[in-house]
C-alpha positions in Angstrom: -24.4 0.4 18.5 -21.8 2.4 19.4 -20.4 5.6 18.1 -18.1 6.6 14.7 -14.4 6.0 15.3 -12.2 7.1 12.6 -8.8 6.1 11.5 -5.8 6.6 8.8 -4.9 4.1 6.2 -1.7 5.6 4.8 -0.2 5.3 1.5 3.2 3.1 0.9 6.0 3.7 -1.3 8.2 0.6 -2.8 11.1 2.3 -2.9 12.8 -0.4 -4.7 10.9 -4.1 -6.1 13.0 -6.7 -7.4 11.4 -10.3 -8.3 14.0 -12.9 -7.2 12.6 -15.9 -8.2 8.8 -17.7 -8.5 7.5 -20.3 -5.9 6.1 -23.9 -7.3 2.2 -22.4 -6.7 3.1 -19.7 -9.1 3.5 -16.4 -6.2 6.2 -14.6 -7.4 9.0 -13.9 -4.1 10.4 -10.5 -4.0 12.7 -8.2 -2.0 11.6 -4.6 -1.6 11.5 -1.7 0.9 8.6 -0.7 1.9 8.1 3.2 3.1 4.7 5.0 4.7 3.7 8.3 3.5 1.3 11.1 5.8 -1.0 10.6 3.0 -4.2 8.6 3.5 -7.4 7.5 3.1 -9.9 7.6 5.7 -12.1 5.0 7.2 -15.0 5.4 10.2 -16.1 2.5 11.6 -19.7 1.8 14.0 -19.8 -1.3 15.8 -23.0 -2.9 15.3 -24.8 -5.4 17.8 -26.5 -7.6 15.5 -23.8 -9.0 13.0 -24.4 -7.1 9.9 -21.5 -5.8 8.0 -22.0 -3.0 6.2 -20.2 -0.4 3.8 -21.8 3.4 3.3 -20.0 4.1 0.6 -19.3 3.1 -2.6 -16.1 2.3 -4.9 -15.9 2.7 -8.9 -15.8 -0.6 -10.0 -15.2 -2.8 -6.6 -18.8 -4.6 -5.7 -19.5 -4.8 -1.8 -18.5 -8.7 -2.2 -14.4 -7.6 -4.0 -14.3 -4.8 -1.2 -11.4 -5.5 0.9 -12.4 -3.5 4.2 -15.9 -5.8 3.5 -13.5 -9.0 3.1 -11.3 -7.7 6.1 -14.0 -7.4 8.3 -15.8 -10.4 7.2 -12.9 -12.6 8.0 -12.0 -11.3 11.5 -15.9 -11.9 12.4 -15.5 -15.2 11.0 -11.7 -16.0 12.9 -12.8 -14.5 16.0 -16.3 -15.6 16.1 -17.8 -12.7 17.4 -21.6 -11.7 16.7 -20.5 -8.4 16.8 -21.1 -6.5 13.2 -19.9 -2.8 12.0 -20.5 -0.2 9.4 -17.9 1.4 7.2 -17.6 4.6 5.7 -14.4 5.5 3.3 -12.8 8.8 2.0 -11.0 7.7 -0.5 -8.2 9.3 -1.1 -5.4 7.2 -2.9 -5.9 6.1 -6.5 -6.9 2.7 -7.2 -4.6 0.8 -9.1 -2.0 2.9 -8.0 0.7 1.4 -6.4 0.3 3.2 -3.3 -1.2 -0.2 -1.5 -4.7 2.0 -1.0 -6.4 -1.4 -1.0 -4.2 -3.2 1.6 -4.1 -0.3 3.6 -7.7 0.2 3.7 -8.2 -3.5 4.7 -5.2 -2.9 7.5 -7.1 -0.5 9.5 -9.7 -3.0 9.3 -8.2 -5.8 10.9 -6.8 -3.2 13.6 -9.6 -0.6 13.8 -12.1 -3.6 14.7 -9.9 -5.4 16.8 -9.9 -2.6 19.3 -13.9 -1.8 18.4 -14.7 -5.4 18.7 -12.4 -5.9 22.0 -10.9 -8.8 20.4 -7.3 -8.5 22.2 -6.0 -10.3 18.8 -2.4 -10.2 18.4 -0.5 -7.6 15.8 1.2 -11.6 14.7 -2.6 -12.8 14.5 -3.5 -9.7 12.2 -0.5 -9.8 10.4 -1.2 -14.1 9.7 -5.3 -13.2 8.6 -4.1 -9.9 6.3 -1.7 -12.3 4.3 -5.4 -14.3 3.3 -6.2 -11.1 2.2 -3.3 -9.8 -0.1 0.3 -9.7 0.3 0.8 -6.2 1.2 -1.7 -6.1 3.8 0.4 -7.9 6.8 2.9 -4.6 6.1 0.1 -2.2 7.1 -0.3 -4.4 10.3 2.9 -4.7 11.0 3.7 -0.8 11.5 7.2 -0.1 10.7 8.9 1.2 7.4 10.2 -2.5 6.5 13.0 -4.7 3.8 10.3 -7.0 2.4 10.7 -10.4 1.2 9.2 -14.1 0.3 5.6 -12.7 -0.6 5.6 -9.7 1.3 5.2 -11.8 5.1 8.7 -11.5 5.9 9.6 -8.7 7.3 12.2 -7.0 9.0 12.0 -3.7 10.4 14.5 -0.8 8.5 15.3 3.1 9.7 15.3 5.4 6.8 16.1 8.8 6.9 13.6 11.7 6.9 12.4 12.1 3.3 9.8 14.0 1.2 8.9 12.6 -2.0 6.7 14.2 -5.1 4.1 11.4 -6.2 2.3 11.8 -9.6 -0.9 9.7 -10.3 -1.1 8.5 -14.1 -4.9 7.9 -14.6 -4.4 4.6 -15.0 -6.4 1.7 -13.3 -3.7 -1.3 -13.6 -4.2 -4.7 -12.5 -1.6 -6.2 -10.4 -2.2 -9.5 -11.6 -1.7 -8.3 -15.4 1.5 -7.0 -14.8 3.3 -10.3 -13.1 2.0 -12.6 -15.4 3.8 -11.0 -18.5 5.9 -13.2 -20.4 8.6 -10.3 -20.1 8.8 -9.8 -16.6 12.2 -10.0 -14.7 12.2 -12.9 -12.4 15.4 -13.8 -11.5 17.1 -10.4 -10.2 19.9 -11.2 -7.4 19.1 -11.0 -4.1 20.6 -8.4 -1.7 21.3 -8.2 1.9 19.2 -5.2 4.1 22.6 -4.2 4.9 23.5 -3.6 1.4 20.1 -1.1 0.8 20.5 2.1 -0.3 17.3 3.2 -2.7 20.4 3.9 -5.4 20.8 0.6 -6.1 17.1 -0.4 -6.2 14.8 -0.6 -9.6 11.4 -1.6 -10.0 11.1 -4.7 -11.8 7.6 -4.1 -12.8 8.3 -0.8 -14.3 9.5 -1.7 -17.8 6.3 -4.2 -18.2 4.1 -1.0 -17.0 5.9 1.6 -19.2 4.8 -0.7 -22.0 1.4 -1.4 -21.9 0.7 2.0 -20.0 1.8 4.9 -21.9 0.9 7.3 -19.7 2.7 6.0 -16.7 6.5 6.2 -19.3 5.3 9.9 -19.7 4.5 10.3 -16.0 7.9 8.8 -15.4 9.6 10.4 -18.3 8.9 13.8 -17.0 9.9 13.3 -13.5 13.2 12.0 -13.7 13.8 15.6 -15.6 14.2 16.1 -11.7 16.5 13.6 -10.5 15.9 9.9 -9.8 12.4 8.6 -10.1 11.0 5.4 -10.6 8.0 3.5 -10.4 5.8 2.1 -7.1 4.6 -1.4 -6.6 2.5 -2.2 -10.0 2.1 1.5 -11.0 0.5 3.3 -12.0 1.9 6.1 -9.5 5.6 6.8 -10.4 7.8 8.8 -7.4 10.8 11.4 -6.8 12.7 11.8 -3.4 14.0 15.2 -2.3 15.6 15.8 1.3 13.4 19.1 2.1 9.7 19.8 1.6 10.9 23.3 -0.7 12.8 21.3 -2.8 9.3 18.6 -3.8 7.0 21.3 -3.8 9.2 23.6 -6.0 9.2 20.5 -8.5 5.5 20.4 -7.9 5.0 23.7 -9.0 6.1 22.8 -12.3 3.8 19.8 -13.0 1.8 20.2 -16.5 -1.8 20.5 -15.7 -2.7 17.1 -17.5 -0.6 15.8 -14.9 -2.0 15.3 -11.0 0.0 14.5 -7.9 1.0 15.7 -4.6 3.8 15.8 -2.4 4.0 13.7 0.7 6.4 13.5 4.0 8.1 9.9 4.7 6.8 8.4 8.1 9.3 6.2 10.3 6.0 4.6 11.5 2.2 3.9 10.8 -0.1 6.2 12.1 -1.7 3.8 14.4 0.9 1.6 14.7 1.1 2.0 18.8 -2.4 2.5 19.4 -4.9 -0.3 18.5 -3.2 -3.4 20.4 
């Protein structure tokens, strides 16, 4: 066995998601931006010699078997066929159910954490190809770079943004993806745009009126942060978001938040953490 290793598995913002249209197997294609935030949850990982995977922690709700660092590292055993095993210890820090892609992240720095621990030599295509059996955000983790999404969230194509700092609040609301795009009143058929014609002005969140309405608290959430300027929902909620250009200007609207409220502010990466060091 060898020793602990830790890593980051950051937080995304969809800074706009708009659902263009529905594929024949029922996936849903969409067009977003996806942007990394220096907010994370933490995961330690020690190789094991005799094939065992195993998680020392545990997760409100998620059995080992539904745990996607469990199902990450399960598969890349499988794929690579290595008798090689690890434990995995979490600090969770982003909501589940959030929106904030703590789930996909997490089962990210999986797929990249054990390639290096494993000495697998996989490449960051390969990991992006085995996230996508995973969940559809999970090849963005992999892929490193703040990105314009589309099809199911495999294409992608790499976008600069400028600097950023954005105030997140966290509704305490557990919502399930697959709730949300199933509902008979979802947009599916907003136009498409080109990358060239992004700017997060234009942008909505097609999710967001679907959310507001079975989830209260996320309109209230949302209601009270727009008092601030622009905000709008991320991913499937529940967290709802607010770009300023200077750290002053999100923590002053911070300051302000009513304490039955919870949230933090956050600095916008260009880059994954580990985005140049695991391959």
């Amino acid at each position: 066995m060898s020793g602990l290793q830790t890593y980051p598995a950051p937080a995304k913002l969809n800074l706009f998601l708009h659902i263009v249209g529905r594929r024949q197997d029922g996936y849903h294609l969409l067009q977003s931006v996806f942007r990394f935030l220096d907010y994370a949850d933490s995961l330690s990982f020690r190789a094991r010699d005799d094939g065992v995977i195993k998680r020392d922690y545990t997760l409100a709700g998620v059995p080992e078997e539904d745990d996607l660092c469990v199902q990450a590292a399960k598969l890349l055993q499988r794929m690579a066929d290595t008798r090689l095993g690890v434990e995995i210890t979490l600090e969770k820090k982003l909501p589940l159910g959030g929106g904030l892609g703590g789930g996909s992240s997490d089962a990210a720095t999986t797929l990249m954490a054990l390639n290096r621990l494993w000495k697998l030599g996989f490449t960051r295509e390969k990991l992006q190809h085995l996230g996508l059996q995973l969940g559809a955000d999970v090849p963005i983790f992999v892929f490193g770079q703040n990105a314009f999404v589309e099809g199911v969230g495999e294409v992608l194509q790499p976008i600069s943004l400028p600097p950023a700092w954005y105030v997140v609040l966290a509704p305490e609301v557990n919502i399930s993806t697959a709730e949300i795009f199933a509902d008979p009143e979802l947009t599916r058929n907003t136009n498409r745009i080109k990358i060239t014609a992004f700017s997060t002005a234009r942008g909505h969140n097609d999710l967001e009126p679907v959310v507001c309405r079975k989830y209260p608290q996320v309109a209230q959430h949302l209601a009270w942060l727009k008092l601030f300027g622009e905000a709008r929902m991320t991913g499937s909620g529940a967290c709802v978001f607010a770009e300023y250009a200077t750290e002053k200007e999100a923590r002053e609207v911070l300051a302000q938040l009513p304490g039955q409220m919870s949230g933090f502010v956050a600095r916008g990466l260009d880059r994954h953490p580990l985005s140049d060091h695991v391959f």
